[in-house]
N, C-alpha and C positions, 0 to 999 in steps of 0.2 A: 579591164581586159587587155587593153594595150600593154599596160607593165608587165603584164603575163608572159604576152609576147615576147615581149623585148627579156626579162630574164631569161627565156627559152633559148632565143636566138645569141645570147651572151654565155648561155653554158654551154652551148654545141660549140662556139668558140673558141671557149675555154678549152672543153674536152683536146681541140685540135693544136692548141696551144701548147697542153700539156705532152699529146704525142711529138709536135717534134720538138721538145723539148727531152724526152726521156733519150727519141733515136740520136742528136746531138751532143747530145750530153756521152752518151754511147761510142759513139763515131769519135766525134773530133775532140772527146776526154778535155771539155773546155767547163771552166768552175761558171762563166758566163751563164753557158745555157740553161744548168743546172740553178743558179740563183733565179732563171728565167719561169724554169717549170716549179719553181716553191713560189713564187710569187703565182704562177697561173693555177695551181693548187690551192693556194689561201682564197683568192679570187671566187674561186669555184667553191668552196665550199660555203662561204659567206653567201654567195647566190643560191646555194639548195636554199640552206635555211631559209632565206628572204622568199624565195618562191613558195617554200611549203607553209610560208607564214602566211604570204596573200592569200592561198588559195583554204587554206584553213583554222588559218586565226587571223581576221579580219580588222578584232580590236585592237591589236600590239600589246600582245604579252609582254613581261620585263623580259621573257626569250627572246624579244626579240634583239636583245641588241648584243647578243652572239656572233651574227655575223659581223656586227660594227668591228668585234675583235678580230676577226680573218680578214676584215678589208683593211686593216690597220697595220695587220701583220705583212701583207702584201705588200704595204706603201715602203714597208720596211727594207722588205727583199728586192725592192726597184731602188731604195738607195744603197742597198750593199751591190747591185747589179751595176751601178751607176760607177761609185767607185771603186770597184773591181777593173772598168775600162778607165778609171785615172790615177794617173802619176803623180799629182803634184797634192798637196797639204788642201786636208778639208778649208780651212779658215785660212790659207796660202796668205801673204804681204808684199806687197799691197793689196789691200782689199779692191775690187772696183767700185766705185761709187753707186752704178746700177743695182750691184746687189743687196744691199739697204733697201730697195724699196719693197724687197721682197719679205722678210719677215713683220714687217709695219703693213702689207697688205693681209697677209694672212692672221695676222693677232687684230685687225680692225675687223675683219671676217669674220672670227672666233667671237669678236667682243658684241654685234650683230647675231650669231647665231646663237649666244647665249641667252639671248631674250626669248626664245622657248626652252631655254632647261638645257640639260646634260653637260652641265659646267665643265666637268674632268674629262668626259671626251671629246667633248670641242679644244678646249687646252691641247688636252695630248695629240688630237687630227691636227690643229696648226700648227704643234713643232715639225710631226712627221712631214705633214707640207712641206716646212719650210723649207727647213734640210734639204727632202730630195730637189722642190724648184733649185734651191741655192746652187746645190751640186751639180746639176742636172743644166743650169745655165754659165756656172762657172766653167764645166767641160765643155759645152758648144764657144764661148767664145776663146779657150784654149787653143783650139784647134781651127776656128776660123779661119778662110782662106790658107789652111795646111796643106800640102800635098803630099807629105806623108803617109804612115801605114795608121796614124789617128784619126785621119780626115774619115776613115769610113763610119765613125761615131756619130757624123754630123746627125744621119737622118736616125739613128735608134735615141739622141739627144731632145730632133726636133718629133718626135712622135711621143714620148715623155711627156713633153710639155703639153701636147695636144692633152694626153689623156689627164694631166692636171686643168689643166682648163677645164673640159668637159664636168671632171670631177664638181669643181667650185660653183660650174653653171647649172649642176644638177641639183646641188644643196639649198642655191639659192632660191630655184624655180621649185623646189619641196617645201622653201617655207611660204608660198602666195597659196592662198585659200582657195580650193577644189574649184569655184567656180570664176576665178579670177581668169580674164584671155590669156594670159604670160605663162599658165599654168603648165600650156600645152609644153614650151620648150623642156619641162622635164624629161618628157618624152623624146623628144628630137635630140638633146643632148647625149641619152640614153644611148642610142643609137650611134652617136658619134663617138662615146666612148667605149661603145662595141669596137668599132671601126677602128680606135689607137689601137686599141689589145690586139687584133688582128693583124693591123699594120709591124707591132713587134717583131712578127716574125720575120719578117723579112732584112728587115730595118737591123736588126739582131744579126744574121746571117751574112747581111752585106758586112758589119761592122769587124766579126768574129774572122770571115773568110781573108781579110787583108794582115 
Protein backbone atom coordinates (compact mmCIF):
# COMPACT_ATOMS: atom_id res chain seq x y z
CA UNK A 1 0.00 0.00 0.00
CA UNK A 2 2.68 2.33 0.74
CA UNK A 3 4.34 1.84 -2.84
CA UNK A 4 0.94 2.89 -4.03
CA UNK A 5 1.40 5.99 -2.26
CA UNK A 6 4.58 6.83 -3.04
CA UNK A 7 3.91 6.10 -7.02
CA UNK A 8 0.78 8.54 -6.45
CA UNK A 9 2.72 11.15 -4.81
CA UNK A 10 5.77 10.86 -7.66
CA UNK A 11 3.21 11.19 -10.52
CA UNK A 12 1.46 14.28 -9.16
CA UNK A 13 5.11 15.44 -9.18
CA UNK A 14 5.90 14.59 -12.22
CA UNK A 15 2.59 16.02 -13.77
CA UNK A 16 4.04 19.47 -12.08
CA UNK A 17 7.43 18.86 -13.41
CA UNK A 18 6.22 18.35 -16.62
CA UNK A 19 4.07 21.87 -16.53
CA UNK A 20 6.99 24.08 -15.82
CA UNK A 21 8.77 22.41 -18.02
CA UNK A 22 6.46 22.94 -21.11
CA UNK A 23 5.86 26.95 -19.77
CA UNK A 24 9.87 27.29 -19.69
CA UNK A 25 10.61 25.65 -22.40
CA UNK A 26 7.89 28.31 -23.93
CA UNK A 27 9.10 31.39 -22.10
CA UNK A 28 12.72 31.34 -22.00
CA UNK A 29 13.05 28.97 -25.60
CA UNK A 30 15.82 27.18 -23.42
CA UNK A 31 16.78 23.30 -25.14
CA UNK A 32 17.48 22.78 -21.01
CA UNK A 33 14.02 22.81 -19.99
CA UNK A 34 12.80 20.93 -22.67
CA UNK A 35 15.59 17.92 -22.31
CA UNK A 36 13.91 18.53 -18.62
CA UNK A 37 10.24 17.93 -19.42
CA UNK A 38 11.33 14.59 -21.80
CA UNK A 39 12.93 13.31 -19.01
CA UNK A 40 9.99 14.19 -16.57
CA UNK A 41 7.67 12.56 -19.44
CA UNK A 42 9.61 9.30 -19.64
CA UNK A 43 9.63 9.34 -15.66
CA UNK A 44 5.95 9.59 -15.75
CA UNK A 45 5.00 7.20 -17.92
CA UNK A 46 7.26 4.38 -16.61
CA UNK A 47 5.31 5.22 -13.27
CA UNK A 48 1.58 4.69 -14.75
CA UNK A 49 2.71 1.55 -16.04
CA UNK A 50 4.40 0.46 -12.65
CA UNK A 51 1.31 1.70 -10.82
CA UNK A 52 -1.21 0.04 -12.92
CA UNK A 53 0.86 -2.98 -12.54
CA UNK A 54 0.81 -2.99 -8.59
CA UNK A 55 -2.61 -2.32 -8.49
CA UNK A 56 -3.52 -5.12 -11.11
CA UNK A 57 -1.11 -7.39 -11.87
CA UNK A 58 0.39 -8.36 -8.82
CA UNK A 59 2.45 -11.24 -10.27
CA UNK A 60 4.91 -9.27 -12.78
CA UNK A 61 4.06 -9.71 -16.10
CA UNK A 62 7.05 -9.67 -18.69
CA UNK A 63 4.94 -6.21 -19.03
CA UNK A 64 6.22 -5.24 -16.77
CA UNK A 65 9.48 -4.25 -17.63
CA UNK A 66 8.13 -1.59 -19.99
CA UNK A 67 8.57 1.00 -17.72
CA UNK A 68 12.19 -0.30 -16.98
CA UNK A 69 12.41 1.30 -20.74
CA UNK A 70 10.95 4.84 -19.85
CA UNK A 71 13.09 5.03 -16.76
CA UNK A 72 16.06 4.17 -18.85
CA UNK A 73 15.20 6.58 -21.34
CA UNK A 74 14.92 9.24 -18.64
CA UNK A 75 18.35 8.44 -17.33
CA UNK A 76 19.15 9.35 -20.74
CA UNK A 77 17.64 12.64 -21.16
CA UNK A 78 19.32 13.74 -17.64
CA UNK A 79 22.50 13.07 -19.32
CA UNK A 80 21.84 15.03 -22.54
CA UNK A 81 20.38 17.57 -19.81
CA UNK A 82 23.55 17.37 -18.07
CA UNK A 83 25.69 18.13 -21.01
CA UNK A 84 23.76 20.52 -22.58
CA UNK A 85 24.91 22.83 -19.47
CA UNK A 86 28.78 21.62 -20.27
CA UNK A 87 31.44 22.90 -22.35
CA UNK A 88 34.19 20.78 -21.97
CA UNK A 89 34.85 17.08 -23.67
CA UNK A 90 32.71 14.06 -22.14
CA UNK A 91 36.10 11.90 -21.36
CA UNK A 92 38.13 15.76 -21.14
CA UNK A 93 42.37 15.00 -20.30
CA UNK A 94 43.32 14.60 -17.77
CA UNK A 95 40.97 12.38 -16.50
CA UNK A 96 40.54 13.09 -12.52
CA UNK A 97 41.47 10.10 -10.60
CA UNK A 98 38.13 10.29 -8.62
CA UNK A 99 36.25 9.56 -11.46
CA UNK A 100 37.44 5.96 -11.88
CA UNK A 101 35.70 4.97 -8.95
CA UNK A 102 32.70 5.61 -10.49
CA UNK A 103 32.18 3.13 -13.36
CA UNK A 104 33.92 0.17 -11.03
CA UNK A 105 31.02 1.07 -8.41
CA UNK A 106 28.32 0.75 -10.86
CA UNK A 107 29.57 -2.40 -12.93
CA UNK A 108 30.39 -4.04 -9.07
CA UNK A 109 26.54 -3.12 -8.69
CA UNK A 110 25.38 -4.56 -11.90
CA UNK A 111 27.63 -7.64 -11.33
CA UNK A 112 25.44 -7.97 -7.50
CA UNK A 113 22.25 -7.25 -9.25
CA UNK A 114 22.68 -9.85 -11.72
CA UNK A 115 22.33 -12.68 -9.28
CA UNK A 116 18.60 -12.22 -9.70
CA UNK A 117 18.45 -12.16 -13.64
CA UNK A 118 17.89 -9.45 -16.07
CA UNK A 119 21.62 -9.59 -17.28
CA UNK A 120 21.14 -6.94 -20.37
CA UNK A 121 19.21 -4.57 -18.37
CA UNK A 122 21.48 -4.33 -15.49
CA UNK A 123 24.41 -4.02 -18.09
CA UNK A 124 22.62 -1.36 -19.95
CA UNK A 125 21.15 0.63 -16.30
CA UNK A 126 25.15 0.67 -15.26
CA UNK A 127 26.32 2.29 -18.37
CA UNK A 128 23.34 4.84 -18.25
CA UNK A 129 24.59 5.26 -14.69
CA UNK A 130 27.72 5.78 -15.28
CA UNK A 131 27.87 8.14 -17.83
CA UNK A 132 25.39 10.46 -16.23
CA UNK A 133 27.19 10.05 -12.42
CA UNK A 134 30.48 10.55 -14.59
CA UNK A 135 29.17 13.72 -16.34
CA UNK A 136 27.12 14.79 -13.71
CA UNK A 137 30.31 14.93 -11.17
CA UNK A 138 32.81 16.00 -13.82
CA UNK A 139 30.52 19.40 -14.27
CA UNK A 140 30.25 19.95 -10.40
CA UNK A 141 33.93 19.83 -9.91
CA UNK A 142 34.33 22.14 -13.10
CA UNK A 143 32.91 24.76 -11.72
CA UNK A 144 33.69 24.26 -8.05
CA UNK A 145 34.30 27.37 -6.24
CA UNK A 146 33.33 29.36 -9.85
CA UNK A 147 31.84 32.51 -9.51
CA UNK A 148 30.81 32.73 -12.87
CA UNK A 149 27.48 32.44 -14.99
CA UNK A 150 28.51 28.21 -14.45
CA UNK A 151 28.48 28.37 -10.79
CA UNK A 152 24.48 28.23 -10.96
CA UNK A 153 24.85 24.41 -12.17
CA UNK A 154 26.18 23.59 -8.80
CA UNK A 155 22.95 22.69 -7.07
CA UNK A 156 20.93 21.29 -10.43
CA UNK A 157 24.62 19.01 -10.51
CA UNK A 158 24.33 18.27 -6.67
CA UNK A 159 20.39 17.35 -6.87
CA UNK A 160 21.47 14.84 -9.88
CA UNK A 161 23.53 13.14 -7.72
CA UNK A 162 20.84 12.94 -4.86
CA UNK A 163 18.56 11.45 -7.22
CA UNK A 164 21.33 8.73 -8.35
CA UNK A 165 21.73 7.91 -5.00
CA UNK A 166 18.46 7.37 -4.17
CA UNK A 167 18.10 5.47 -7.46
CA UNK A 168 20.99 2.82 -6.38
CA UNK A 169 19.38 2.84 -2.62
CA UNK A 170 16.18 1.69 -3.98
CA UNK A 171 17.40 -1.25 -6.17
CA UNK A 172 19.44 -2.38 -3.52
CA UNK A 173 16.61 -2.22 -0.73
CA UNK A 174 14.22 -4.10 -3.71
CA UNK A 175 16.46 -6.99 -3.64
CA UNK A 176 16.14 -7.90 0.65
CA UNK A 177 13.19 -10.27 1.03
CA UNK A 178 9.71 -8.62 1.89
CA UNK A 179 10.16 -9.40 5.48
CA UNK A 180 13.82 -8.38 6.01
CA UNK A 181 13.86 -4.77 8.52
CA UNK A 182 16.12 -2.91 5.66
CA UNK A 183 13.29 -3.59 3.44
CA UNK A 184 11.43 -0.68 4.78
CA UNK A 185 14.30 1.86 3.25
CA UNK A 186 12.70 1.12 -0.09
CA UNK A 187 10.30 3.03 0.83
CA UNK A 188 11.92 5.91 2.45
CA UNK A 189 14.31 6.11 -0.53
CA UNK A 190 11.28 6.32 -2.70
CA UNK A 191 10.35 9.22 -1.10
CA UNK A 192 13.66 10.80 -1.31
CA UNK A 193 13.82 10.42 -4.84
CA UNK A 194 10.51 12.11 -5.09
CA UNK A 195 12.04 14.81 -3.45
CA UNK A 196 15.40 15.15 -6.07
CA UNK A 197 12.80 15.31 -9.05
CA UNK A 198 10.99 17.91 -7.33
CA UNK A 199 14.12 19.64 -6.16
CA UNK A 200 14.86 19.82 -10.28
CA UNK A 201 13.03 22.42 -10.67
CA UNK A 202 14.12 24.85 -8.98
CA UNK A 203 17.76 23.78 -9.05
CA UNK A 204 17.07 23.92 -12.98
CA UNK A 205 15.75 27.51 -12.91
CA UNK A 206 18.33 28.92 -10.57
CA UNK A 207 21.00 27.18 -13.04
CA UNK A 208 19.15 28.34 -16.65
CA UNK A 209 18.30 32.10 -15.04
CA UNK A 210 22.25 33.03 -14.77
Amino acid sequence: MLEVVSNIIQIAVLVVCIAAAVYNTDTLKSRSWMLFGLFAVSFLLGDIWWLLDLLFYRDRTLYSLIPYINWKASALFLILLIRNRQQAPLFKRPVRSILWVIPVFCAGMCAYYMQFGAYVDNVITALFMAVLIWITIQRFLEIRGSEDDAAGDKSLCLVVLLFCVSEYAMWTASCLDYDHPLRILYDVFSFVLTLSIALMIPALRKAVSR
